[in-house]
C-alpha positions as CSV (number, residue, x, y, z in Angstrom):
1,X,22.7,-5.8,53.2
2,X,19.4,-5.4,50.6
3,X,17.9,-2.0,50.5
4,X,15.0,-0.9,52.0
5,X,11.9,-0.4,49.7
6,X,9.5,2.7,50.0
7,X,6.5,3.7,48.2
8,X,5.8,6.8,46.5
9,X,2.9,8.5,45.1
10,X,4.2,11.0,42.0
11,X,2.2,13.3,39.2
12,X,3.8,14.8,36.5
13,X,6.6,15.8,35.8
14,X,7.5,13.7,38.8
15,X,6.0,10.8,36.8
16,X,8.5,11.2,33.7
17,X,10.8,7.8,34.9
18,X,8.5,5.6,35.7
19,X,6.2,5.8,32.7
20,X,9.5,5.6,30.7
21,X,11.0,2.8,32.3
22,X,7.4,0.4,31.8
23,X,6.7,2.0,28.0
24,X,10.7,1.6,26.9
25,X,10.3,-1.8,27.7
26,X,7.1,-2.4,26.2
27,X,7.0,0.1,23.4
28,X,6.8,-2.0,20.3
29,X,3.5,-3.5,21.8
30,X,1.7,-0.1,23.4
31,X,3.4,2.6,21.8
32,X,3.8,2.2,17.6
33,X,1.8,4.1,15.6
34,X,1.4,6.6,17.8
35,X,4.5,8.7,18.1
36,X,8.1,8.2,17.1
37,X,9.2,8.2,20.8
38,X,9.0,6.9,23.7
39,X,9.1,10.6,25.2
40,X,6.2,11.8,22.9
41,X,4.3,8.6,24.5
42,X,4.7,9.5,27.9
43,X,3.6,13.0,27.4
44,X,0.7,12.3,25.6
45,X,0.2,9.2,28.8
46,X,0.7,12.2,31.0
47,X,-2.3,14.4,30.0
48,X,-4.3,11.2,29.6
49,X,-3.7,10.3,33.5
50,X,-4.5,14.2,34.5
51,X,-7.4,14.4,32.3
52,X,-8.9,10.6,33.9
53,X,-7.3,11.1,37.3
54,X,-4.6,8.4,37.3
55,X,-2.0,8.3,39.8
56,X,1.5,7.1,39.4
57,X,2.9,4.9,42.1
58,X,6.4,3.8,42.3
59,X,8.7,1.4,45.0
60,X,12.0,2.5,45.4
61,X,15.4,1.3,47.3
62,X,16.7,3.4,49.5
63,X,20.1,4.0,47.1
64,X,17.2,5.6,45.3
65,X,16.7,2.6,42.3
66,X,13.0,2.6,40.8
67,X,12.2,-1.2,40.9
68,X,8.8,-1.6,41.0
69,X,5.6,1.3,40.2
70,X,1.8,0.6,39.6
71,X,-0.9,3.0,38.5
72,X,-5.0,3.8,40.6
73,X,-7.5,5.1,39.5
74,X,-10.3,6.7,41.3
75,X,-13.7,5.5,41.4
76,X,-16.9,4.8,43.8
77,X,-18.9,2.0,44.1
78,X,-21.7,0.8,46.0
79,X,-21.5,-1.8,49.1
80,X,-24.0,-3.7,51.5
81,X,-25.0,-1.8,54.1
82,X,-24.5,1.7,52.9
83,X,-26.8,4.1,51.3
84,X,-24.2,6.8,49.9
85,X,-21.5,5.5,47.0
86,X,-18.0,4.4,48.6
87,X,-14.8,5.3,47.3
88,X,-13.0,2.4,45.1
89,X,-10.0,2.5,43.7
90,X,-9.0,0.2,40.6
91,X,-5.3,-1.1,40.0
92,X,-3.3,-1.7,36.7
93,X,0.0,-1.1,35.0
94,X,1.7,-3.0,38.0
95,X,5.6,-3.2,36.5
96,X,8.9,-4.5,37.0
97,X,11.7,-4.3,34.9
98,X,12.7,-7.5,33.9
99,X,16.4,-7.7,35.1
100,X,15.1,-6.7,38.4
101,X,11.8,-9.5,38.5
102,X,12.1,-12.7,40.9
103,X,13.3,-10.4,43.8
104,X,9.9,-9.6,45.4
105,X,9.6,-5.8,44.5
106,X,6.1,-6.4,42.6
107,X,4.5,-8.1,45.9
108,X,6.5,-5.1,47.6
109,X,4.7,-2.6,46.2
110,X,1.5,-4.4,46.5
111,X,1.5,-4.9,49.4
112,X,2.7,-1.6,50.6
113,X,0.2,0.3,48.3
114,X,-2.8,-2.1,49.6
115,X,-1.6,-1.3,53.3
116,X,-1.4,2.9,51.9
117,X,-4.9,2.7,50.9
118,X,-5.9,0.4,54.2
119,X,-3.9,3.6,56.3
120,X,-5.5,6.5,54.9
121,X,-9.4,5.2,55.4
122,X,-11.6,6.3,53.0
123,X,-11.1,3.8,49.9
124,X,-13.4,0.5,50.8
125,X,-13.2,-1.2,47.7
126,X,-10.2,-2.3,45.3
127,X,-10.2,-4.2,41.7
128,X,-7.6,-4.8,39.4
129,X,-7.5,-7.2,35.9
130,X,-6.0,-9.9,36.3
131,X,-5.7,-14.0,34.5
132,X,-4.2,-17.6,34.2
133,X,-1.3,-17.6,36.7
134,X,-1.7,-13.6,37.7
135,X,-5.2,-14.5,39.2
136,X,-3.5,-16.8,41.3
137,X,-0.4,-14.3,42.0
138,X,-3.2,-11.7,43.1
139,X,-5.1,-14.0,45.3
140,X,-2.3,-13.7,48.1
141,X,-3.4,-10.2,48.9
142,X,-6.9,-11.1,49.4
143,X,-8.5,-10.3,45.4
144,X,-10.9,-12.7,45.0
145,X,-12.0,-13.3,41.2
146,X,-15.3,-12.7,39.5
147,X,-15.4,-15.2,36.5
148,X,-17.5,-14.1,33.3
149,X,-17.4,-15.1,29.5
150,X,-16.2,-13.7,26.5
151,X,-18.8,-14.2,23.7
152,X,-18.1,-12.8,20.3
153,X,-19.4,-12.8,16.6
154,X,-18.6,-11.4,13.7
155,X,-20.5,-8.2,12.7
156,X,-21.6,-9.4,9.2
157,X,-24.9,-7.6,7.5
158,X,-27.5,-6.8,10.3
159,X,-31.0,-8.0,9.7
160,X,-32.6,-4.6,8.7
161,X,-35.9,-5.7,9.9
162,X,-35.5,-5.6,13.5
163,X,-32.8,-2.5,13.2
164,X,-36.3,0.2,13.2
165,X,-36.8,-0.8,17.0
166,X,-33.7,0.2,18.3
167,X,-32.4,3.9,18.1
168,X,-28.7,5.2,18.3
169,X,-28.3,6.0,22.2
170,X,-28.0,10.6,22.9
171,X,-25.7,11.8,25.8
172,X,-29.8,12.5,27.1
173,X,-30.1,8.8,27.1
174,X,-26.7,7.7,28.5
175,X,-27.0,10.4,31.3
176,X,-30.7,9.3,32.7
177,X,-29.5,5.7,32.3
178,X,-26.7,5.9,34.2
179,X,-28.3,7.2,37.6
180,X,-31.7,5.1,37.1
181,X,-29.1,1.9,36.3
182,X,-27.0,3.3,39.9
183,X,-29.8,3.3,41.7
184,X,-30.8,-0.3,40.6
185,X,-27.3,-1.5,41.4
186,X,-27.6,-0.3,44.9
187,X,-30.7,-1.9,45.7
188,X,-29.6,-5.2,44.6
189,X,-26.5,-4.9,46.5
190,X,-28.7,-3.8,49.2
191,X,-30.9,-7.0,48.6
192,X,-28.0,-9.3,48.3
193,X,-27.9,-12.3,50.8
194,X,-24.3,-12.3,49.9
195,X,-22.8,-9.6,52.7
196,X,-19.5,-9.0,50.5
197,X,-21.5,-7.9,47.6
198,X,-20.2,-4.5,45.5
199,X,-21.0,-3.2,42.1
200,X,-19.3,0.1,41.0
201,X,-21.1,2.9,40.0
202,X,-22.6,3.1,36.2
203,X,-22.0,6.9,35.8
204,X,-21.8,8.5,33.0
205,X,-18.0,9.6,33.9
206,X,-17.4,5.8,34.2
207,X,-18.3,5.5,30.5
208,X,-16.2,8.1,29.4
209,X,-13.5,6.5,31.1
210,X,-13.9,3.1,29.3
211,X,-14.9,5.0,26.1
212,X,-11.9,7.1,26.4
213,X,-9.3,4.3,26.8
214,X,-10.1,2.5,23.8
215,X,-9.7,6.0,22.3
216,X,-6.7,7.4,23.5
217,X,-4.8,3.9,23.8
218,X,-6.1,1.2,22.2
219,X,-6.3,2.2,18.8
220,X,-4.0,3.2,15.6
221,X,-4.5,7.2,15.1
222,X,-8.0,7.9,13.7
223,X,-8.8,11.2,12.6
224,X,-11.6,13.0,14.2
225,X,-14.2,12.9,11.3
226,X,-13.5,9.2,11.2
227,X,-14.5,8.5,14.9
228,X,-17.9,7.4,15.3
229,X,-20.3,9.4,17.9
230,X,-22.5,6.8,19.0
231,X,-22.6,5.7,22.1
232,X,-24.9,2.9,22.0
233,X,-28.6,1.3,20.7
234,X,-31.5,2.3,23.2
235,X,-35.2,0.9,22.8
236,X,-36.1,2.1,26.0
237,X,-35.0,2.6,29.6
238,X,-34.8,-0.8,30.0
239,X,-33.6,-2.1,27.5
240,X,-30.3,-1.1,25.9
241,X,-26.4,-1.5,25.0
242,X,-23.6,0.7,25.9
243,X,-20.3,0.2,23.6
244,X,-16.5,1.3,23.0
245,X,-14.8,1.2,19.3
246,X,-11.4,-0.5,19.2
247,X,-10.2,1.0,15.7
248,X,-6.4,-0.8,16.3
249,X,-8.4,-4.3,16.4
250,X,-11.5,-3.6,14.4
251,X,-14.2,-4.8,16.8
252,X,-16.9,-3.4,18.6
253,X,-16.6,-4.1,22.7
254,X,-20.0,-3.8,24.7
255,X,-19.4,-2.4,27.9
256,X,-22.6,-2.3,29.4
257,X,-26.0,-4.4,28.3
258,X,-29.7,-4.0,29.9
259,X,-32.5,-6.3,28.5
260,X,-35.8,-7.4,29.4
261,X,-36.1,-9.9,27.0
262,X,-34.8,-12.2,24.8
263,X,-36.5,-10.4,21.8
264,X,-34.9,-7.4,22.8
265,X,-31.6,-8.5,23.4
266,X,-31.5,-10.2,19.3
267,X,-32.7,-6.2,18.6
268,X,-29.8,-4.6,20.4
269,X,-27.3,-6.6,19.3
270,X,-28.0,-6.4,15.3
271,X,-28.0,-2.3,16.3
272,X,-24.3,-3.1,17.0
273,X,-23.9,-5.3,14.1
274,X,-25.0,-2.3,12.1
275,X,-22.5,0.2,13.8
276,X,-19.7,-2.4,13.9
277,X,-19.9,-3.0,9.6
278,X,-20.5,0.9,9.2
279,X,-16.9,1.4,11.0
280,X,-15.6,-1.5,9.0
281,X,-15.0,-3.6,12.5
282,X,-14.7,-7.4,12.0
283,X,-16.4,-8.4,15.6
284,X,-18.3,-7.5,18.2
285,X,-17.5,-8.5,21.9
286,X,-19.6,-9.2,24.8
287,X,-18.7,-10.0,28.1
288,X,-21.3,-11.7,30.2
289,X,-21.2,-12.3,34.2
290,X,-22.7,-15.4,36.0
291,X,-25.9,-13.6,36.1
292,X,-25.9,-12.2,32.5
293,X,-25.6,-15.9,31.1
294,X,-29.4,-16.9,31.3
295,X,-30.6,-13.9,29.0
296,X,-28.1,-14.8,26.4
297,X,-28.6,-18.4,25.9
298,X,-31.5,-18.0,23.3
299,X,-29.7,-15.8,21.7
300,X,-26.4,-17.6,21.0
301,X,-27.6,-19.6,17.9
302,X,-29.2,-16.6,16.4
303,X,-26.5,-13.8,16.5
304,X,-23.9,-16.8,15.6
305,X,-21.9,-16.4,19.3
306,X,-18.8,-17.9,20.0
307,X,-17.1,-18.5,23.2
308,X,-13.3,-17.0,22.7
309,X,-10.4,-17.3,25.6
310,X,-9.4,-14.1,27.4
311,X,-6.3,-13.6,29.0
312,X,-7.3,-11.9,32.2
313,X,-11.0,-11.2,34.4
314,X,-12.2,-9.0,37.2
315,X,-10.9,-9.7,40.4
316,X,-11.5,-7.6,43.8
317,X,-11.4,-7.5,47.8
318,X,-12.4,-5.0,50.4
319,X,-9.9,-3.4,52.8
320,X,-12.4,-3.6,56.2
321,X,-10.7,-6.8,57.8
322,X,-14.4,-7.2,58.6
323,X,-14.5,-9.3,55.2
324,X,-11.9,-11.3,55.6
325,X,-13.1,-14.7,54.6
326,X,-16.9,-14.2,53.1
327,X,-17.5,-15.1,50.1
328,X,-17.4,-11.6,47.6
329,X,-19.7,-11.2,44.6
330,X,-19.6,-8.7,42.0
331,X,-22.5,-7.6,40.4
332,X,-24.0,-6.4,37.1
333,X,-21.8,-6.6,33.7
334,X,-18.0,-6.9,34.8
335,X,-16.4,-6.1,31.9
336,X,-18.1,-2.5,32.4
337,X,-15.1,-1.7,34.6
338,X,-12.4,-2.7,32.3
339,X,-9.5,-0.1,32.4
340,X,-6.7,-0.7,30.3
341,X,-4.4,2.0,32.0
């Protein structure tokens, strides 16, 4: 007779297991050159979830075998139809051991941890990353994709005339960007004919978040005084860059991009040409939504852009049934929510 499967929501220590059991398995990929354990990993993994407010999920039988777990974190977004931010909640880190795969414990503990959220009311949004044959895995439990492109070029020397117009973005600057760029994200959700229409909320926590990811697990160890403090290139309100440094792969990733012109955007982006070669960074990454794509076409022969494969995309749903068979859009930059948990 097969066991039944429950869900359970842990924090540490409680969490100990089931960070081991997906990091053992996949240590040689996310955990060298970090620590010389797998232990030393999940502690450090531990604080990092505290510290971002990450929660551990985990499906077990009820002989009390961990089979399946998943990771959310907490986030708000904005939605047609409301004036106030709604709560959101993104999804990663969904594991299962692979003697134990083929035996329907990852859709388990989707499904049981959609249904969770669905129960307890408040979260109207979820997202998750997802690509190639996982997009279409995902799509049974009602995540719809949001398709954008992956342009990149290698950061060779910036053109040092335009580089005066653009300046290196303060915490000032991120801060007063952040709520004026909320506040446009709401009205054109607001303004969307599309009535499943959601954007998540630019805050400046948000690019922490992001910022500290790349930081705390996507890169070798970097000393302090060899960690760049800029957080972007700002000409003005209006127009401007947001980026993350990803030391481990030596590229520069844009996380958030706001022009007004074409002009403007060639500016910005040999700003981050000049902070990728100052790091030493080979390329600098841009990912561009449907609507992002008009903007960047003059620019694509000029900044030498390539179109690169990338193995997974934004893809979410809403939990009010209400939805239940519009047609979703996300909007603004996509690859601002990225999350690699």
């Amino acid at each position: 007779m097969p066991h039944s499967k429950t869900l359970h929501r842990l924090a540490p220590p409680a969490d100990s297991e089931a960070l081991a059991t997906t990091f053992a398995n996949t240590f040689e990929c996310w955990g060298q050159g970090y620590e010389d354990s797998v232990e030393a990993w999940v502690l450090r993994k531990q604080k990092y979830n505290v510290a971002n407010n990450i929660t551990v999920w985990i499906l077990k039988t009820s002989d009390g075998t961990l089979v399946a777990q998943a990771e959310t974190i907490q986030e708000s977004g904005w939605i047609k139809g409301c004036q106030d931010p709604v709560p959101v909640v993104g999804i990663g880190a969904v594991f299962v051991r692979e003697e134990l795969r083929g035996k329907g414990h990852g859709k388990a503990i989707m499904t049981q941890l959609i249904q969770k959220l669905k129960d307890e009311g408040e979260v109207k949004v979820v997202y998750l990353m997802a690509g190639g044959a996982d997009s279409i895995y995902y799509g049974q439990f009602g995540f719809k994709r949001a398709p954008y492109k992956l342009l990149a070029f290698q950061a060779d020397s910036p053109c040092s005339a335009t580089l005066h117009n653009a300046k290196s973005m303060s915490a000032i600057d991120l801060k007063r960007i952040s709520l004026m760029d909320s506040l446009a994200l709401r009205t054109k959700v607001s303004e969307s004919p599309t009535k499943g229409s959601f954007a998540l909320v630019p805050s400046v926590q948000r690019h922490s978040i992001v910022r500290n990811v790349y930081l705390s697990f996507g890169n070798a160890p970097v000393g302090d005084s060899a960690l760049s403090t800029s957080l972007g290139a700002w000409i003005d309100d209006h127009n401007f860059l947001v980026y993350a440094h990803f030391y481990r792969n030596k590229r520069l990733c844009i996380t958030r991009m706001e022009s007004t012109s074409q002009e403007n955007v060639r500016v910005l982006l040999e700003a981050a040409k000049y902070e990728a070669a100052r790091c030493g960074f080979e390329w600098i990454y841009l990912w561009l939504g449907e609507q992002d794509k008009v903007l960047a076409v003059g620019t694509t022969d000029a900044c030498g852009f390539i179109e690169k494969e990338w193995f997974d995309e934004p893809m979410f749903r809403f939990l009010d049934d209400t939805y239940d068979g519009l047609h979703y859009e996300w909007l603004a930059n996509q690859r601002y929510i990225t999350t690699t948990m």
